[in-house]
C-alpha positions in Angstrom: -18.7 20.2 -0.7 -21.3 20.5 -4.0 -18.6 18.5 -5.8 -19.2 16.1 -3.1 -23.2 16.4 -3.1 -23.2 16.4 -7.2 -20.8 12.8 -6.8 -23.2 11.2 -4.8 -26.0 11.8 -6.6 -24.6 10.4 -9.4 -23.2 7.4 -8.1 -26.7 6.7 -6.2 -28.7 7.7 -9.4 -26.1 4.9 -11.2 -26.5 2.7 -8.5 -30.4 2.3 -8.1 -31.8 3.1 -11.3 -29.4 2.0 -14.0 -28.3 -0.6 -12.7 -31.8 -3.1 -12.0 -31.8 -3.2 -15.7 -29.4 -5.5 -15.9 -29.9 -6.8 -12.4 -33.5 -8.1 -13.0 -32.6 -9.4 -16.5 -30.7 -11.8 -14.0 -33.0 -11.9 -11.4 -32.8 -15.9 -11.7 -29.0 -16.6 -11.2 -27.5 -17.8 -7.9 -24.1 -15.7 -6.7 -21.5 -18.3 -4.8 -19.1 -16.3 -2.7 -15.8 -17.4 -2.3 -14.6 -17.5 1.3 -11.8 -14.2 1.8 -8.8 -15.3 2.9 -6.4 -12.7 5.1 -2.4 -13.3 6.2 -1.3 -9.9 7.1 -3.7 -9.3 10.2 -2.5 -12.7 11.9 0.9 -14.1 10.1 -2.2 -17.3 9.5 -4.3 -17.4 6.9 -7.5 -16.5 7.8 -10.9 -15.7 7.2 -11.7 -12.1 6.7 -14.9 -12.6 8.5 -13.0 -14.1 12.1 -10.7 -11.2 11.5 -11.6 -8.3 13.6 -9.0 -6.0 12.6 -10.2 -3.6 9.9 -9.0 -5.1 6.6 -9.2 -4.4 2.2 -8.2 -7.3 -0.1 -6.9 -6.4 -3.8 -7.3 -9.1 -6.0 -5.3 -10.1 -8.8 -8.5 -10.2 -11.0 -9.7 -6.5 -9.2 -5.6 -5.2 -10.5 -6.2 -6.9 -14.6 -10.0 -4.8 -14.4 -8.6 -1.8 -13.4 -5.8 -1.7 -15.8 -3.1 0.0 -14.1 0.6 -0.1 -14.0 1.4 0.8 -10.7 0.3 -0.1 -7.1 0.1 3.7 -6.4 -2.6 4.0 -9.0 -4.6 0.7 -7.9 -5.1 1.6 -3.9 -6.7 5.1 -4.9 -10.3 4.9 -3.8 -9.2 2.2 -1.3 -11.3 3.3 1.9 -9.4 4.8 5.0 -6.1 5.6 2.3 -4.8 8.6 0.7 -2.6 8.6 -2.2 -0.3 11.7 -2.9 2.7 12.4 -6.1 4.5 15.1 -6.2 4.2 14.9 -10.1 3.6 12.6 -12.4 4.7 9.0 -13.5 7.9 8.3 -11.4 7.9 10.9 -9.1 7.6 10.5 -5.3 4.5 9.0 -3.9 3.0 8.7 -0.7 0.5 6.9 1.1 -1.4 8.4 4.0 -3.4 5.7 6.0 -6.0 6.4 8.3 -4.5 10.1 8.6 -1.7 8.9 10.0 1.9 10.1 8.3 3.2 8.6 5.4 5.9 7.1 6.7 3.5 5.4 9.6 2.6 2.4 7.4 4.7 0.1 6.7 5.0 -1.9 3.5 6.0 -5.8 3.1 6.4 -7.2 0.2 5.8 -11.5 0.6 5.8 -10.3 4.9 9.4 -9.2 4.5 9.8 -5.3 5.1 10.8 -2.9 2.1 10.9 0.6 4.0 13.7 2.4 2.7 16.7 2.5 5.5 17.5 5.9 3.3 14.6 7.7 3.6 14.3 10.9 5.6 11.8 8.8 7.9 12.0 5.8 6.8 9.3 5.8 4.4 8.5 4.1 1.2 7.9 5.5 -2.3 5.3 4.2 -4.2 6.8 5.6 -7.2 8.1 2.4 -9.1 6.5 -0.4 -7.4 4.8 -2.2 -10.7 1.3 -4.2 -10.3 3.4 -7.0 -12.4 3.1 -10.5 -11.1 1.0 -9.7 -7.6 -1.6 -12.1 -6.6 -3.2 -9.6 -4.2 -2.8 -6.5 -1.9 -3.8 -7.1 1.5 -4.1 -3.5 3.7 -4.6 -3.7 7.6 -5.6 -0.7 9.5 -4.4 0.6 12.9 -1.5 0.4 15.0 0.5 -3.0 13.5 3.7 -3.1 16.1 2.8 -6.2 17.7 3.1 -8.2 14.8 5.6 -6.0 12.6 7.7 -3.8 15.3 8.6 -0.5 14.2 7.0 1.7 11.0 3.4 0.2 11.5 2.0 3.0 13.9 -0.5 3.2 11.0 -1.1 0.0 9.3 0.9 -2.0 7.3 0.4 -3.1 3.2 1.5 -6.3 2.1 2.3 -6.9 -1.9 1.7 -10.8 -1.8 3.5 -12.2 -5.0 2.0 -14.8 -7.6 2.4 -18.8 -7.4 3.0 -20.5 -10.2 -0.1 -23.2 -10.7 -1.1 -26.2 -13.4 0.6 -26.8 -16.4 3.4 -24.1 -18.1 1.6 -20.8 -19.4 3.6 -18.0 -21.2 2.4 -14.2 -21.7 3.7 -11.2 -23.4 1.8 -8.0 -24.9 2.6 -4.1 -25.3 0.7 -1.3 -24.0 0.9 2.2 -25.7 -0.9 6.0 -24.6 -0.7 9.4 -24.3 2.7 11.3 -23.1 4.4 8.7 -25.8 4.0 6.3 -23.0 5.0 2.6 -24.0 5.1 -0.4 -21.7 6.0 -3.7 -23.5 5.9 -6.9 -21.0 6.3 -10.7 -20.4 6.0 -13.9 -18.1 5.7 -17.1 -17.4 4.6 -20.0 -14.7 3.8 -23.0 -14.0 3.1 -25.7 -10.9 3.3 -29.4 -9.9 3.5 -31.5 -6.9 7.1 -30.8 -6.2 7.8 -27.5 -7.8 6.3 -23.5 -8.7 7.1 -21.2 -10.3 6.2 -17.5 -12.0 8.1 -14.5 -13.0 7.4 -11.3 -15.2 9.3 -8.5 -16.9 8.2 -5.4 -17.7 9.4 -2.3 -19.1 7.7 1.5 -19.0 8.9 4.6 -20.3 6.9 8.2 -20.6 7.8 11.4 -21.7 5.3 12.5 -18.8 4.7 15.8 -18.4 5.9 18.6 -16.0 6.2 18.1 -12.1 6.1 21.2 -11.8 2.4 22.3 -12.6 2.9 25.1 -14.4 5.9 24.2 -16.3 6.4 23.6 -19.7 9.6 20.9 -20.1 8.6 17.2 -19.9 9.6 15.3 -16.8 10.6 11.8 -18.7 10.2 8.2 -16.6 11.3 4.8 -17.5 11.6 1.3 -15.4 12.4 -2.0 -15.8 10.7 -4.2 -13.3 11.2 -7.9 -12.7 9.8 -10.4 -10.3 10.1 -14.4 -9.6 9.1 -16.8 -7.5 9.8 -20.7 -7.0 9.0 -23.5 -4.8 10.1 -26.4 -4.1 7.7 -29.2 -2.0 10.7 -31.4 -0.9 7.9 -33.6 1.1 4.2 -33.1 2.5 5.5 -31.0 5.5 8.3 -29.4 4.3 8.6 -26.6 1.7 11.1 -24.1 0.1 10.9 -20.9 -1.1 12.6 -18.0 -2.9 11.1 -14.2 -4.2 13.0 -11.5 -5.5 11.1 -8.4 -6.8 13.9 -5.9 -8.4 13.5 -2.6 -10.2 15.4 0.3 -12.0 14.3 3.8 -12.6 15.1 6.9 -14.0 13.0 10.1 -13.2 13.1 13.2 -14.6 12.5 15.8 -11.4 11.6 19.8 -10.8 10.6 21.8 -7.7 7.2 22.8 -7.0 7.8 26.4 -7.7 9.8 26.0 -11.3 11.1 24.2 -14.1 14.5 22.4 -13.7 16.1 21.2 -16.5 17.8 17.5 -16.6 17.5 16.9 -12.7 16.8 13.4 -12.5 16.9 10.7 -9.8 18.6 6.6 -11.1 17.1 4.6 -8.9 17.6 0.4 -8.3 16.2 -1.6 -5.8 16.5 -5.1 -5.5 14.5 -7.2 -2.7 15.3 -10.8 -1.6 13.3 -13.6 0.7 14.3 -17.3 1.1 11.9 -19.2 3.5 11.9 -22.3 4.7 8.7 -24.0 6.3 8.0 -27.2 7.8 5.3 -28.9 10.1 6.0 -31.3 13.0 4.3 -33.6 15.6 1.4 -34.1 13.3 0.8 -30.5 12.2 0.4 -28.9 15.6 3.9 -27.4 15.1 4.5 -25.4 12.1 7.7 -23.2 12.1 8.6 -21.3 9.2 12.2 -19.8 8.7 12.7 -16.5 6.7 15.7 -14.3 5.6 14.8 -11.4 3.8 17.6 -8.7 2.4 16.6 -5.7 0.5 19.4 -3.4 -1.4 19.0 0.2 -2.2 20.2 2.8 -4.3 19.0 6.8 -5.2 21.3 8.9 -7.2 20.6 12.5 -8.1 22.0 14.3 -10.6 22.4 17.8 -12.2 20.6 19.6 -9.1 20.2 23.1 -9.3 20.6 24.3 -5.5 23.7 26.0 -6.0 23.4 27.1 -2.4 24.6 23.5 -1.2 27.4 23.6 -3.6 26.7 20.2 -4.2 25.2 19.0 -8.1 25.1 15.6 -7.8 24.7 13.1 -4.5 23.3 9.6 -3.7 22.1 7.4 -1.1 23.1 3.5 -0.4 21.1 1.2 2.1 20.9 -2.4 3.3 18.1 -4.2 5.6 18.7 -7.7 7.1 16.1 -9.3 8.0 15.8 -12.7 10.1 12.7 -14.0 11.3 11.8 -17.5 12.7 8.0 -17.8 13.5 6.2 -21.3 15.1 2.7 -22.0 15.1 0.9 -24.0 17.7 -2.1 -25.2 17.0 -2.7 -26.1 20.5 -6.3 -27.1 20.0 -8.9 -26.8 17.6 -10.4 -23.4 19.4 -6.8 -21.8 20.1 -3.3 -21.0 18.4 -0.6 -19.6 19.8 2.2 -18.3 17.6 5.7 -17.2 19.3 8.5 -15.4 17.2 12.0 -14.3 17.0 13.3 -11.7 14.7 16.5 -9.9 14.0 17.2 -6.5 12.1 19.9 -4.7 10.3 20.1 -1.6 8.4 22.5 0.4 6.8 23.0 3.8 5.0 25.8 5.4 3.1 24.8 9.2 2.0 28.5 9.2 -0.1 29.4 12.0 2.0 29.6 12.0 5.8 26.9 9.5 6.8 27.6 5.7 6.9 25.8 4.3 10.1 23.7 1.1 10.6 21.5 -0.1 13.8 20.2 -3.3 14.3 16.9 -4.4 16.3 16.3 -8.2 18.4 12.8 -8.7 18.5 10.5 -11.0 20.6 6.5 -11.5 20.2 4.0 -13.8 21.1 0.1 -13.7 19.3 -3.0 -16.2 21.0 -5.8 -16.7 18.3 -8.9 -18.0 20.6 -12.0 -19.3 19.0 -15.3 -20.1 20.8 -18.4 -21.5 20.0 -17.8 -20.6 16.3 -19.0 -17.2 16.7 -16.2 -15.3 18.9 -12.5 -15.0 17.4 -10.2 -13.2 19.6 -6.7 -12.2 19.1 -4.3 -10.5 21.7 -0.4 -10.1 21.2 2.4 -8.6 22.5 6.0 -7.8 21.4 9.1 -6.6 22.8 11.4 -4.6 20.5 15.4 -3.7 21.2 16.6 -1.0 19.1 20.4 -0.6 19.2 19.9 3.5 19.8 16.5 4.0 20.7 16.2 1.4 23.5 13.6 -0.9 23.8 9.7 -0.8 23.4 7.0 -2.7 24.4 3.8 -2.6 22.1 0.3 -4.8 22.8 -3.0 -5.4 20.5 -6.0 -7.3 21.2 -8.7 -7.8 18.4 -12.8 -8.9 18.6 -15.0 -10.5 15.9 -18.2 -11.7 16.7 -20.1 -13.2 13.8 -23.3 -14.3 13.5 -23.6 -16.0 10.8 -27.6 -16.9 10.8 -28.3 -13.2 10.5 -25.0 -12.0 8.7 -23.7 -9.6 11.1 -20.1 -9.1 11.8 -19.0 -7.3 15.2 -15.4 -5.9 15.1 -13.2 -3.7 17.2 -9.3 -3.4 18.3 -6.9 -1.7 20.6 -3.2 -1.5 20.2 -0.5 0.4 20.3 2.5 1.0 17.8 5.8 2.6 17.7 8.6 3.6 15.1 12.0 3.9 15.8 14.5 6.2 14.7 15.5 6.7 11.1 19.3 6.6 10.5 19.2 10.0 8.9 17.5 11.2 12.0 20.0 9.4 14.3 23.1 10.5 12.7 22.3 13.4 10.1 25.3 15.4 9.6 24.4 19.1 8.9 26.5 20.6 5.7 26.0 24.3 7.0 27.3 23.4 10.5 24.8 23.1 13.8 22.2 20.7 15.0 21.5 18.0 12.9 20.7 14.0 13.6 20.3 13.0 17.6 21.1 9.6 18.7 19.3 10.2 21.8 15.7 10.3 20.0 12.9 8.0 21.4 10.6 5.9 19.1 7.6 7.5 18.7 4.5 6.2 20.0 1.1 5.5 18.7 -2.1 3.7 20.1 -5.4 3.3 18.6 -8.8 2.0 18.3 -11.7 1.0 16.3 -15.1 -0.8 16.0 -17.0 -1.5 13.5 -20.2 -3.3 12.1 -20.7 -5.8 8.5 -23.9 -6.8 7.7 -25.0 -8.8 4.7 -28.7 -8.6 3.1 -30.4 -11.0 0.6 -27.6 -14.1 0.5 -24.2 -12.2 0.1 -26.8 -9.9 -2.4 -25.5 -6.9 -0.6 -22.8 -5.9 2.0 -22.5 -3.0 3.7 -19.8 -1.8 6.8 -19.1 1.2 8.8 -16.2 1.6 11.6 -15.2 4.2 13.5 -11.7 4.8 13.9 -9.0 6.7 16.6 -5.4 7.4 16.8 -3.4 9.3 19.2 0.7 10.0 18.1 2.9 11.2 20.8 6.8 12.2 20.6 6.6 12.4 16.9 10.0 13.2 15.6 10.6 16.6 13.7 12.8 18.7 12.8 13.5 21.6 15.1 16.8 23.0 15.5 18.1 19.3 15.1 15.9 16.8 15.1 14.0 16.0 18.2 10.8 14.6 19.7 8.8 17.9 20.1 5.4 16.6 17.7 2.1 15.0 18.5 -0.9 14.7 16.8 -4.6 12.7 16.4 -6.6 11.3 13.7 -10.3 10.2 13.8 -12.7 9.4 11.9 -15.1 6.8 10.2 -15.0 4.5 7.1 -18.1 2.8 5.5 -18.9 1.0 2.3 -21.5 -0.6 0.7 -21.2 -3.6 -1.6 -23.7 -5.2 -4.2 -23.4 -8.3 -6.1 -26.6 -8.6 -7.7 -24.9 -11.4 -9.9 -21.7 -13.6 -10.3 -20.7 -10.9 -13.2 -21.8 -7.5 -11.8 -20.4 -6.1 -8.8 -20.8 -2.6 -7.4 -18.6 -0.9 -4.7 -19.3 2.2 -2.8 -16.7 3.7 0.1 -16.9 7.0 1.8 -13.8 7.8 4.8 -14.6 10.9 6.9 -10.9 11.8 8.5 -10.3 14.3 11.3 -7.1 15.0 12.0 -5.0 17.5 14.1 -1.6 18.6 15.4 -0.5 19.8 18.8 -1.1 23.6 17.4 -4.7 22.5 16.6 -4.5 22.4 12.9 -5.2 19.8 9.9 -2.3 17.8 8.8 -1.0 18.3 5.5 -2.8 16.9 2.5 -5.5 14.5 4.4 -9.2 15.0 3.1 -11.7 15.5 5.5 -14.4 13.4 2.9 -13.6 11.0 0.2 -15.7 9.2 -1.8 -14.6 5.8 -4.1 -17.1 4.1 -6.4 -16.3 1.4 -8.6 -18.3 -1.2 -10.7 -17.5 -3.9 -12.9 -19.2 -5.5 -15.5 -17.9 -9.1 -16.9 -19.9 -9.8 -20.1 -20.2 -12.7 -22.9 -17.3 -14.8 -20.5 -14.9 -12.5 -22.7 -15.0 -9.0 -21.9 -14.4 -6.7 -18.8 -15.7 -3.3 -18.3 -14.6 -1.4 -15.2 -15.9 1.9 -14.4 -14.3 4.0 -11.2 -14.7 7.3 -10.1 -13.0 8.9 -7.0 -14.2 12.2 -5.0 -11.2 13.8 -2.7 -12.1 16.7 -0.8 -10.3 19.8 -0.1 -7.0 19.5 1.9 -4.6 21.6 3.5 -1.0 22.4 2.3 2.1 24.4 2.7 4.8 25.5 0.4 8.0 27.8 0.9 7.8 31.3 -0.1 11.2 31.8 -1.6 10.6 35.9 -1.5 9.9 35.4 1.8 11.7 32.9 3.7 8.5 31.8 5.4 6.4 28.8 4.7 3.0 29.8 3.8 -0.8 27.7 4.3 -2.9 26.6 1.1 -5.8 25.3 0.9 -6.2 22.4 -2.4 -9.2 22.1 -3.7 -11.7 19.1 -4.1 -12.0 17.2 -7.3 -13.4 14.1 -8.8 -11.7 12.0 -11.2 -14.0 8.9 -13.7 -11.7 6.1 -15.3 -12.8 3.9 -17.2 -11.2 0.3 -18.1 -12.0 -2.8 -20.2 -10.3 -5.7 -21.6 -12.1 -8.3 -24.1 -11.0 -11.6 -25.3 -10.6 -11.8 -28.9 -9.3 -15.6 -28.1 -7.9 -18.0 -25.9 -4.6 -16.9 -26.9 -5.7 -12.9 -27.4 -6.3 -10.4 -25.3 -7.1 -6.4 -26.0 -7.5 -3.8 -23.4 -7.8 0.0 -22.8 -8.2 2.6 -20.5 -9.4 6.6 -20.2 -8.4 7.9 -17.2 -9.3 11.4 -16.0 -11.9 10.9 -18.4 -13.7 14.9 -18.0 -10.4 16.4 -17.9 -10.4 17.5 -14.2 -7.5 20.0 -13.0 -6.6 19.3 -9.7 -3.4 19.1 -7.4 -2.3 16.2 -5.4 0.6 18.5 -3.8 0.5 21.9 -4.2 2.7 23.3 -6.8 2.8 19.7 -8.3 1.3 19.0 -11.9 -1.5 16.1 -12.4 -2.2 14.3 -16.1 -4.6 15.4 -18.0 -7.0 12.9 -19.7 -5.4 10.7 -21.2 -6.0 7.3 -23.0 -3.9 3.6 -22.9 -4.5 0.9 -24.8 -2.5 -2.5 -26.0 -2.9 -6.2 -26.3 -1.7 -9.1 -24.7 -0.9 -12.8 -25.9 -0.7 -15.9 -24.2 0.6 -19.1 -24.8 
């Protein structure tokens, strides 16, 4: 808690009396906000402020000030989410939204799902998903279901790729940094009338450092990441389009409690979406057509568990995904959108699992606009899992804006479910006994939140808070087998305040309060109760970007196994702040240089207990374009 008190001060000090240097030199100049435009929270793009779902939008111009490589590292500080490695560059990462379990948001990469049909749960690792050619990260809080069936119980992150625009423009630069870290990538684009395009390539390596946080061997990374996109406009109405996104990594990998020599994970994913889209009957039908297909692959080698008797294993999956969505824009207050989807996905473990399931999905969505003030959106879906059975899931949203005084009025209710994982469905136990249960239910989640936005001064300053609740029931675990024997809660509230005093200064402060519990009244694992974000950035002589962030995570409960003992034992991580810094300046039209310091003070801290954190450390490189 006083490293909580001592970051606030700071960042209010910063805020209020640093920063009206600056701000009154500029006291003349007149901001123009662009209108924010959402997908994920409708399937229709829409303004953020007739969205009444709670909502973050990561810009492609927020990603390049920042600096990052990875996704992972660019939604820390992101209010209401909790980013957690076991290790450092490479190693598994999860994301913890609104306190709900990791594997309770689901991630879409251009809308098409990439959860991992070999996970344990299903879930996603964050690991070696690069920032490269991403146009912006949309995040949507609360029970999802209605729109995006099963694995949204929590909310649902949606990587939207880049489209190529105006005439052809080429890049390529190299980024160097402590650990021996090297990244050296490239890409292109380029847009007419008829046809778009972009792509980008990119390649990281790192000798790291140990997983293992008090180990001494290097835990080595390296990736090659590629991504492309093209359109074709075969008419006004009618448009084509294909994405893949594809990446392969090598990790180096220990356990929490020692070094392991030359354990490592080869990993390769590859993700596909062809869509086709077309309007009728004078724009009031618009149906859009989507396959997606997604191919996984996770091979470990050299483990040291002789107990298993087993060195080396791997895991193969498959998703199908069919969707077919139409739009009716029935009148100029109300749209109605119906869909159809179908799913497919498969899992070979190379030993004694190779099982698939499939799901038939129907939902219908009513956006309802009145008197340019009220936006309303209620939905419902129905959802047949081959296993599991079926599920029924419902959300209804409320904005009310008033624009004359700049106030925003939000709240939602829905509920959300996730089915099954194979490996929990059909798990076969190598020592014998319970294992996977195909007579599981999904579990079940339903929440709520409301909220309040208020802009001051003309857009001069924004500030929000929202309280939020969610309630899981039959969560699956394991217990003698796997079964539905879990249930837990997560509440809380998220507020931020916003200040753009000018078109080149912006300031950002978040703080999430998150109460959670189990059904044995204690804290889920590795949620904060209080986090703070701060960010500001600084765009100077129409060259240069500075970018300043610093990020306070309270303490958070954990658990590790006690080898000595065979018991699993309670820790308690403790709190720590961590100040990066960024900036980029433009030596020409053609040149660009950039660093970064992150961890600038140095802080020791844990993510996961037992699992090491970097140091600070400094990046720098250059980039050309052509």
């Amino acid at each position: 808690m006083k490293k909580l008190l001592n970051c606030v001060t700071v960042l209010l000090v910063f805020m209020f009396f640093v920063l009206p240097v600056p701000i009154f030199a500029q006291e003349g100049s007149n901001s123009v906000t662009m209108e924010e435009v959402v997908v994920t929270a409708t399937k229709i793009p829409t303004p953020t402020e007739k969205v009444g779902s709670s909502t973050t939008v990561i810009t492609a111009k927020d990603i390049e000030a920042k600096g990052y490589t990875t996704v992972k590292e660019v939604l820390k500080g992101t209010p209401g989410l909790d980013v957690v490695s076991s290790g450092g560059p490479g190693q598994m990462t999860s994301v913890f939204l609104r306190g709900a379990n990791s594997y309770h948001t689901l991630v879409l990469i251009d809308g098409i799902k990439v959860n991992d049909p070999t996970g344990m749960n299903r879930g996603f690792n964050y690991a070696n998903l690069t920032v490269d050619n991403i146009e912006r990260i949309e995040i949507l809080r609360g029970p999802q279901s209605t729109l995006y069936g099963a694995d949204a119980m929590g909310g649902v992150i949606n990587i939207i790729t880049k489209k190529g625009e105006d005439k052809p423009k080429f890049y390529m630069g190299s980024e160097g940094g402590s650990y021996k870290t090297w990244k050296e990538f490239a890409g292109a684009s380029m847009g007419s009338e008829r046809f778009n395009a972009s792509l980008s390539l990119s390649h990281n390596s790192s000798d790291g450092f140990s997983a293992f946080d008090d180990g001494k061997e290097d835990d080595k990374w390296e990736n090659t990441a590629g991504s492309i996109r093209i359109g074709f406009n075969l008419s006004e109405d009618t448009d084509l389009n294909f994405t893949t996104r594809f990446y392969k990594g090598r990790t180096h990998l220990d356990y929490s409690s020692e070094d392991v020599e030359d354990y490592h994970v080869e990993e390769q994913n590859a993700f596909y979406r062809f869509q086709a889209h077309t309007t009728l009957l004078d724009d009031l039908w618009e149906h859009t057509l989507t396959y997606g297909y997604n191919n996984y692959s996770r091979d470990y080698h050299n483990d040291p568990a002789l107990w298993t008797g087993i060195h080396d294993y791997g895991y193969d999956g498959k998703k199908h995904e069919i969707s077919w969505q139409n739009n009716f824009y029935l009148h100029e207050t109300n749209t109605l959108t119906l869909g159809l989807e179908y799913e497919k996905e498969e899992m070979d473990d190379h030993e004694d699992l190779d099982e698939s399931a499939y799901t038939n999905s129907f939902f219908v969505h009513d956006q309802v606009k009145l008197g340019g003030f009220s936006f309303t959106t209620i939905g419902m879906r129905y959802d047949d899992h081959e296993e599991a059975g079926s599920k029924t899931t419902f959300r209804i949203t409320q904005a009310f804006l008033l624009k004359d005084l700049g106030t925003k009025f939000k709240g939602s209710y829905g509920t959300g479910f996730r089915a099954p994982s194979l490996n929990e469905l059909y798990y076969v136990n190598p020592w014998g006994g319970s294992g996977g249960n195909p007579d599981l239910d999904p579990e079940k989640s339903k929440g709520w939140d409301i909220g309040v936005e208020q802009s001051l001064f003309n857009n001069w300053i924004n500030i929000g808070i929202t309280y939020f609740y969610n309630a899981f029931d039959d969560l699956i675990v394991w217990d003698n087998g796997y079964n539905n024997v879990d249930e837990a809660k997560t509440k809380g509230v998220e507020s931020f305040i916003k200040i753009t005093p000018f078109d080149d200064l912006s300031l950002k402060l978040n703080y999430t309060y998150t109460d959670t519990e189990d059904n044995d009244g204690k804290r889920l694992l590795r949620r904060p109760l209080n986090k703070v974000g701060f960010n500001t950035c600084y765009r100077f002589l129409k060259r240069g970007t500075a970018n300043f962030d610093v990020l306070y995570v309270g303490e958070r409960d954990d658990s590790y196994w006690d080898s000595m003992t065979f018991t699993t034992k309670d820790v308690v991580l403790d709190d720590y702040i961590l100040v990066n810094l960024s900036g980029s300046f433009d030596i020409s039209k053609y040149l660009q240089i950039f660093a970064r310091i992150e961890n600038l003070f140095g802080e020791k801290y844990n993510e996961a207990y037992g699992y090491g954190t970097p140091a600070s450390s400094v990046y720098g490189g250059l980039k050309v374009t052509f």
